[in-house]
C-alpha positions as CSV (number, residue, x, y, z in Angstrom):
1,X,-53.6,-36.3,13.1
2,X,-50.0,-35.9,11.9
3,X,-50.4,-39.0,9.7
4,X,-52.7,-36.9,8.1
5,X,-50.6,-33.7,7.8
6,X,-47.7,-35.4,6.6
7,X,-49.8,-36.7,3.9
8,X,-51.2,-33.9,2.8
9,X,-47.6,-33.3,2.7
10,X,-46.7,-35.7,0.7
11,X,-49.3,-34.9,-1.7
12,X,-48.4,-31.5,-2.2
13,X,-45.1,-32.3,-3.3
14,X,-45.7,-34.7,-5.5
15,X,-48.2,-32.9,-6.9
16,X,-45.7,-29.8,-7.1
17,X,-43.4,-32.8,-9.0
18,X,-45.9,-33.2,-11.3
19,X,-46.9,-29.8,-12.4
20,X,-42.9,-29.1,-13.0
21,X,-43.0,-32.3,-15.0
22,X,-46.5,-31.0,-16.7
23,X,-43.9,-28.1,-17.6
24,X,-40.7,-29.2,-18.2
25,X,-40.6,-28.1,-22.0
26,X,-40.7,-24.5,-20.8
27,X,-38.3,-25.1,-18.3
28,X,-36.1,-26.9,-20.6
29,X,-36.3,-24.0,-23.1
30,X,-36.1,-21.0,-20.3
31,X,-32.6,-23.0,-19.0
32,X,-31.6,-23.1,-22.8
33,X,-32.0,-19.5,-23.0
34,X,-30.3,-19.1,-20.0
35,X,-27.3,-20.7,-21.0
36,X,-26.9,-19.2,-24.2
37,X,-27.4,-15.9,-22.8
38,X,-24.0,-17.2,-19.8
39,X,-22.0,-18.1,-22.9
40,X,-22.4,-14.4,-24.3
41,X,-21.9,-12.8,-21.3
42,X,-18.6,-14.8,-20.3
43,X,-17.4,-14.4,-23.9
44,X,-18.0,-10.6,-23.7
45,X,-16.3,-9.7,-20.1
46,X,-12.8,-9.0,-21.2
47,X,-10.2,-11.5,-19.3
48,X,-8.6,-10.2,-16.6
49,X,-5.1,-11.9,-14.5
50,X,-3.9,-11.8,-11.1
51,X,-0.5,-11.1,-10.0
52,X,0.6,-11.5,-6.5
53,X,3.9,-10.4,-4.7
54,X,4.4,-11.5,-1.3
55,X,6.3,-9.5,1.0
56,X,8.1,-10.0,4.6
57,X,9.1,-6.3,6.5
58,X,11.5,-6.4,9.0
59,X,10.2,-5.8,12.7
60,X,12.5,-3.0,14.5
61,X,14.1,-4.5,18.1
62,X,14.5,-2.9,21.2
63,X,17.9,-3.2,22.0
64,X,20.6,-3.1,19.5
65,X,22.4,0.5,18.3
66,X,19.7,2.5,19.5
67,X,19.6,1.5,22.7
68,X,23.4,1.9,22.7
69,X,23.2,5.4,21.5
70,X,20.8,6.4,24.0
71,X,23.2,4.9,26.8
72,X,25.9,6.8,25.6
73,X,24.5,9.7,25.5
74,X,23.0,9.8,28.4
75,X,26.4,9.1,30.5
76,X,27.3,12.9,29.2
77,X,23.5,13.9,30.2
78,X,22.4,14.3,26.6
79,X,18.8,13.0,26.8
80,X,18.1,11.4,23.4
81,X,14.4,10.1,24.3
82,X,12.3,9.8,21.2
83,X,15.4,9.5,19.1
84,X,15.9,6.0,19.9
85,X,13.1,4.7,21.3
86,X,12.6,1.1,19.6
87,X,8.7,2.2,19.3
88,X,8.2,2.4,15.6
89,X,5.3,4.5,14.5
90,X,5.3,2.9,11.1
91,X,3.3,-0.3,11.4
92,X,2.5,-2.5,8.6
93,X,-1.5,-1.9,9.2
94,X,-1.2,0.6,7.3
95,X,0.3,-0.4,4.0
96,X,-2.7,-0.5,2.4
97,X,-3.3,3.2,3.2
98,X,-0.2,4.1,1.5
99,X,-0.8,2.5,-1.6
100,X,-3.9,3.4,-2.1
101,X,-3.5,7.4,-1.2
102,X,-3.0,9.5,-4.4
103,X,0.4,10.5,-4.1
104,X,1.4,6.8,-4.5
105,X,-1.1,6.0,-7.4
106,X,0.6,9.1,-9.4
107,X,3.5,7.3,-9.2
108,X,2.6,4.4,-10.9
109,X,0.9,5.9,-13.4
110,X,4.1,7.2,-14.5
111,X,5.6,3.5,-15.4
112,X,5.6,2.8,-18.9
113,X,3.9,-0.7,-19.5
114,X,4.2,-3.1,-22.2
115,X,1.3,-5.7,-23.3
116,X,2.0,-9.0,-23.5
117,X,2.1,-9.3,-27.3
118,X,3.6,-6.0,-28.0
119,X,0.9,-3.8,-29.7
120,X,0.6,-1.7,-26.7
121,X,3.9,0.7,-25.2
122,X,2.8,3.2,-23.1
123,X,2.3,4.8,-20.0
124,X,0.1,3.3,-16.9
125,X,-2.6,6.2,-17.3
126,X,-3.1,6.5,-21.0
127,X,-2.9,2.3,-21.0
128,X,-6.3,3.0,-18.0
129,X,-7.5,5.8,-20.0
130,X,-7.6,4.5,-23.6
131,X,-6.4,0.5,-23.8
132,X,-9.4,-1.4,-20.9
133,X,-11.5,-3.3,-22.8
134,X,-15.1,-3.0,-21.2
135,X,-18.3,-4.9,-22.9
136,X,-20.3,-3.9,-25.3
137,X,-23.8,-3.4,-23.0
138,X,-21.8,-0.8,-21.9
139,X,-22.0,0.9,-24.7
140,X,-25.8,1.7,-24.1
141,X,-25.8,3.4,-21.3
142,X,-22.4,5.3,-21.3
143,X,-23.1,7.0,-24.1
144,X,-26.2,8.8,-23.5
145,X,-24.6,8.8,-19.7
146,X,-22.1,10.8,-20.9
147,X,-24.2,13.0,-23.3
148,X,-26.6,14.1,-20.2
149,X,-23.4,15.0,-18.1
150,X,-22.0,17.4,-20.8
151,X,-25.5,19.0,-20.6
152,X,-25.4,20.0,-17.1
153,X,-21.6,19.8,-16.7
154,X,-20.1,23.6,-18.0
155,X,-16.3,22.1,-17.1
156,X,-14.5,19.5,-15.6
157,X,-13.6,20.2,-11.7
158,X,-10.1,19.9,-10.8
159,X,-8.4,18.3,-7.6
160,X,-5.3,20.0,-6.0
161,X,-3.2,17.0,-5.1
162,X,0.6,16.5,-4.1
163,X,3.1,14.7,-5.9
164,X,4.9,12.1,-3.9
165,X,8.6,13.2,-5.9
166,X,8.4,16.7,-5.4
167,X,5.8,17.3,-2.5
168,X,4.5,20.3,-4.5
169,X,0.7,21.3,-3.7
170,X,0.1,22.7,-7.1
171,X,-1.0,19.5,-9.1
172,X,-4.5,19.6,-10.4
173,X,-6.4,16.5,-11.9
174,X,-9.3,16.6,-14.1
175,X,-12.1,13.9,-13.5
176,X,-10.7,12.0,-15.8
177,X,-7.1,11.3,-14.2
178,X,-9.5,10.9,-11.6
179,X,-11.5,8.3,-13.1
180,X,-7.6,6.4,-13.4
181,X,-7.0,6.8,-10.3
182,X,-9.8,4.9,-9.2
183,X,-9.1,2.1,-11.9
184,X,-6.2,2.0,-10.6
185,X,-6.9,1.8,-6.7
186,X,-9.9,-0.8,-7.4
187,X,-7.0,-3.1,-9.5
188,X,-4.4,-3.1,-6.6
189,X,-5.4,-4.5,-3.4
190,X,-3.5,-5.1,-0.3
191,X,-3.8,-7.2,2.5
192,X,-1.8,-7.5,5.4
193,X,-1.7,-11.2,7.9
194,X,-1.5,-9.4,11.6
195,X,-0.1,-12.7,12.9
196,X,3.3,-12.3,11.0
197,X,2.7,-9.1,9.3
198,X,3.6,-10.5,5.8
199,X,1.8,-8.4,3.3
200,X,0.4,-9.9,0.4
201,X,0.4,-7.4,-2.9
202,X,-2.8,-8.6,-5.3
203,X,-3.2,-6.6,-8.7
204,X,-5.6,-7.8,-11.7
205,X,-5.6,-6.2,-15.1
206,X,-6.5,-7.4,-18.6
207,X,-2.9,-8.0,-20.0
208,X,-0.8,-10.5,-17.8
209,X,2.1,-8.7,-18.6
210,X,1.4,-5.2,-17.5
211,X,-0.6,-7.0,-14.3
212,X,3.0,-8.5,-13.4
213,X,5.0,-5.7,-14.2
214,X,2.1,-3.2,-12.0
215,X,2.6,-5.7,-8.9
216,X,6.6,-5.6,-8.6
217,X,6.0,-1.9,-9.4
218,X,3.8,-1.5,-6.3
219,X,5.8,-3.8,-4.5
220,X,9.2,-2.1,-4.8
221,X,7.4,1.5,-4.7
222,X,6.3,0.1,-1.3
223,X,9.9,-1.3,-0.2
224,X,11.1,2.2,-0.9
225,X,8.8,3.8,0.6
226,X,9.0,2.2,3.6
227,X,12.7,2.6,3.4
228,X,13.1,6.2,2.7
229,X,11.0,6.4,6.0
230,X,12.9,4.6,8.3
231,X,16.0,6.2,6.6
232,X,15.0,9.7,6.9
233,X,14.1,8.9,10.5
234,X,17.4,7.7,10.9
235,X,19.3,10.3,9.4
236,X,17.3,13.1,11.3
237,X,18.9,11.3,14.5
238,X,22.6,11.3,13.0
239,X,22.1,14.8,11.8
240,X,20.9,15.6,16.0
241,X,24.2,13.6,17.2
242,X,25.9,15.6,14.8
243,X,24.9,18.7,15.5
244,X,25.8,18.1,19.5
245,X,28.9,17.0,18.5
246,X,30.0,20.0,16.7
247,X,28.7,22.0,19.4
248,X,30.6,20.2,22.1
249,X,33.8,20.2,19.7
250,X,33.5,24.3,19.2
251,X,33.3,23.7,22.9
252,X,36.8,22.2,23.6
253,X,38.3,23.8,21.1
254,X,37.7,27.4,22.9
255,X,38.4,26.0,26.4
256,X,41.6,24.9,25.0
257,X,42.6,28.2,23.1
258,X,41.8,29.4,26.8
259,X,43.7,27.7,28.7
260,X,47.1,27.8,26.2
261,X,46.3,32.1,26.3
262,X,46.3,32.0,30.2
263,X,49.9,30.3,30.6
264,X,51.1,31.8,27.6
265,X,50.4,35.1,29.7
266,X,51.4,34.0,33.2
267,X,54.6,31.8,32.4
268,X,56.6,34.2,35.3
269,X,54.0,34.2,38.2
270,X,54.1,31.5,40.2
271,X,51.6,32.3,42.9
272,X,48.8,30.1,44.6
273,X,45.6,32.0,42.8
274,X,47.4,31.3,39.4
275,X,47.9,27.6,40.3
276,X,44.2,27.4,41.1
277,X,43.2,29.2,37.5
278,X,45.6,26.6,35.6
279,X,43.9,23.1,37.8
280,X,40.3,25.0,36.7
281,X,41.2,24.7,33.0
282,X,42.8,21.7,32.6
283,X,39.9,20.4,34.2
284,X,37.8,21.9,31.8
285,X,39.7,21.1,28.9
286,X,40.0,17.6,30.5
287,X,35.6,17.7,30.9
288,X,35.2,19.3,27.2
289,X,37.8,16.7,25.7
290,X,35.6,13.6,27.5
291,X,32.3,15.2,26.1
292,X,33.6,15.0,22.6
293,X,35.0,12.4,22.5
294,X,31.7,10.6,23.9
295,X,29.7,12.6,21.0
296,X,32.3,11.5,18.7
297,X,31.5,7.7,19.4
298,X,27.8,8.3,19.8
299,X,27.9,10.2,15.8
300,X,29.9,6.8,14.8
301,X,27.0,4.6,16.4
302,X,24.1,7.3,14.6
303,X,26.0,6.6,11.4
304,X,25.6,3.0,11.6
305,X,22.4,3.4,12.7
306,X,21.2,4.7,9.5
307,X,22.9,1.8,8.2
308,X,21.0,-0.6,9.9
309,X,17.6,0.8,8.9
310,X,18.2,0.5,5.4
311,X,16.8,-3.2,5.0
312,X,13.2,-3.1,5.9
313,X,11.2,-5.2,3.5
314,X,12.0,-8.8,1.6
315,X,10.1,-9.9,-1.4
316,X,9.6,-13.9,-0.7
317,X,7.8,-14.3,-3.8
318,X,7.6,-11.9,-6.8
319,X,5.2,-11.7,-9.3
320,X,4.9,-13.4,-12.5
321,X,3.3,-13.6,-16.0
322,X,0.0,-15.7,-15.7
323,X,-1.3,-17.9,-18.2
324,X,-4.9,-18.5,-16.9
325,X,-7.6,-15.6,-16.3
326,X,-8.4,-15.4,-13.0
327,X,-11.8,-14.1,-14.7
328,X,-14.4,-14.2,-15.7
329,X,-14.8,-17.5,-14.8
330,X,-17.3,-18.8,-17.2
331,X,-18.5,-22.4,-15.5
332,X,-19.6,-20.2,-13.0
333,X,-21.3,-18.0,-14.4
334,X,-23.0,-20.7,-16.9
335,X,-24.3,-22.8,-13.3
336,X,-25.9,-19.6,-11.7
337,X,-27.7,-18.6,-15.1
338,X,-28.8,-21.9,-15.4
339,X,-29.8,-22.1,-11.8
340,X,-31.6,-18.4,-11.6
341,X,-33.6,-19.7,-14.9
342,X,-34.6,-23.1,-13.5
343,X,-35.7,-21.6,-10.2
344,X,-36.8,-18.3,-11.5
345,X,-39.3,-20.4,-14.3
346,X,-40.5,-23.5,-11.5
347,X,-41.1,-20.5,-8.8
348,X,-43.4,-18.3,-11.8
349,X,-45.2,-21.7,-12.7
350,X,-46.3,-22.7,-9.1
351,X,-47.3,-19.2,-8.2
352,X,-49.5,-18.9,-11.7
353,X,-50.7,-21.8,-10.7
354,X,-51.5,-22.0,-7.3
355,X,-51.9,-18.7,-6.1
356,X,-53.0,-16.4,-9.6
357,X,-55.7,-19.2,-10.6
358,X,-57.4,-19.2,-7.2
């Protein structure tokens, strides 16, 4: 019985051979079409490049100078919890976040760009805006597309956004910075390896000039970025260390004006109470003077500190000026037009055949 199945098998598929044969001519000609039609569509998608930079940051320790400040401080029972704490609440899971959140994107669209031959010298959002080639099919249905929003569109909305340089609330955007700000998003991606946290900058555009110059934009944006974080953070624990210290030097400064005033007025009496008052202020100007000097040291450590946090991010391998497109990528696309026709045509003959006739 399974002889007999795998016959009837058989025969089906060579008789399936034989009605492709039958009509090869049409699936010759369909698979001709096919890849003239891939040679027209390559040819018309504009080129685009890809230009990565590859980036290290610089993982924060837990012992070093903070851990030091906080020991010092707390031997004068300053608690400085939070201040120095080696948790770092910057983590490089979310670099992509910042270079793709608005505030950052307006920044690059202020870099002027220059193409790669010269003709084009402007900025980043009139370059998105008025210089991305897009093919011609698109032609067909943008323009009636952008006839029927006009209808029913009385204006253009407008976003409030902030600007990353002057963290002003005030900036509106009409839909069609908008629109750049998308272009721009969807050309820059990020990626980040959470084994070694090395972040890997990719950006594609049509010129390979402007694509290189856009990913060691992005990439040192991000480094300074990054940086003015950790600095700021840094600086807001010197400037706490600094105010302590000018408190406790205020401090000693009156305890000593104190005690000089109270022998300066008692330099006849010689008594037991006026030998106790003078061993109570020296002590305290002894106390005081041990404070600030302890704040002083601590201020020196907060200072270098800030110093230390400055370095947070190494380029390992910048970007360049490519040569070849990264797309489109035309053998490609030629073997799946060529594919979709030949299995598209042989799928449409057997079902005619077999299934439509009966």
């Amino acid at each position: 019985m399974s002889n007999i199945k795998g016959k009837v098998q058989e025969i089906d598929i060579i008789g399936l051979l034989l009605l492709l044969w039958d009509k090869r001519k049409r699936i010759l000609t369909n698979c001709a079409i096919a890849v003239a039609l891939a040679i027209v569509v390559a040819f018309s998608i504009p080129k685009e490049y890809t230009s990565t930079v590859v980036m290290a940051p610089e993982m924060s320790s837990k012992g070093g100078i903070s851990s030091g400040l906080g020991a010092m401080a707390s031997m004068v029972g300053v608690n400085l919890n939070g201040l120095t704490g080696s948790e770092d609440a910057f983590y490089p899971e979310i670099y992509p976040q910042i270079v793709s959140s608005t505030p950052f994107l307006m920044d690059i669209m202020k870099m002027q760009v220059e193409s790669i031959d010269g003709e084009i010298k402007t900025n980043m959002y009139d370059y998105l805006c008025h210089h991305v080639k897009t093919p011609w099919w698109f032609k067909f249905y943008s323009v009636p597309l952008s006839f029927f929003k006009r209808l029913f569109t009385a204006e253009e909305d407008a976003g409030v956004v902030t600007s990353a340089s002057s963290q002003s609330y005030n900036m509106k955007l009409s839909k069609k910075q908008f629109g750049a700000l998308a272009k721009l998003e969807k050309s820059i991606l990020v990626s980040v390896d959470k084994g070694n946290s090395v972040i890997t900058i990719n950006v594609t555009m049509q010129d390979p000039k402007i694509t290189a110059c856009v990913a060691n934009e992005v990439a040192e944006k991000l480094k300074k970025y990054i940086e003015d974080y950790r600095s700021a953070k840094a600086r807001k624990d010197m400037q706490y260390v600094e105010e302590l210290y000018n408190e406790f030097k205020v401090k000693y400064v009156n305890v000593q004006k104190e005690y000089a005033d109270y022998v300066n007025l008692h330099q006849n009496v010689v008594n037991k109470k006026y030998q106790i008052e003078i061993e109570r202020l020296e002590n305290e100007v002894d106390l005081a003077f041990g404070i600030y000097s302890q704040m002083a040291q601590n201020l020196e450590v907060a200072r270098a500190k800030v110093q230390e946090n400055m370095p947070v991010c190494v380029v390992i391998e910048p970007s360049y000026i490519q040569i070849k497109a990264s797309s489109p990528k035309k053998i490609m696309t030629l073997m799946l037009y060529v594919f979709l026709a030949f299995f598209g045509t042989s799928a449409w003959i057997v079902i005619k055949d077999r299934i439509i006739k009966k």
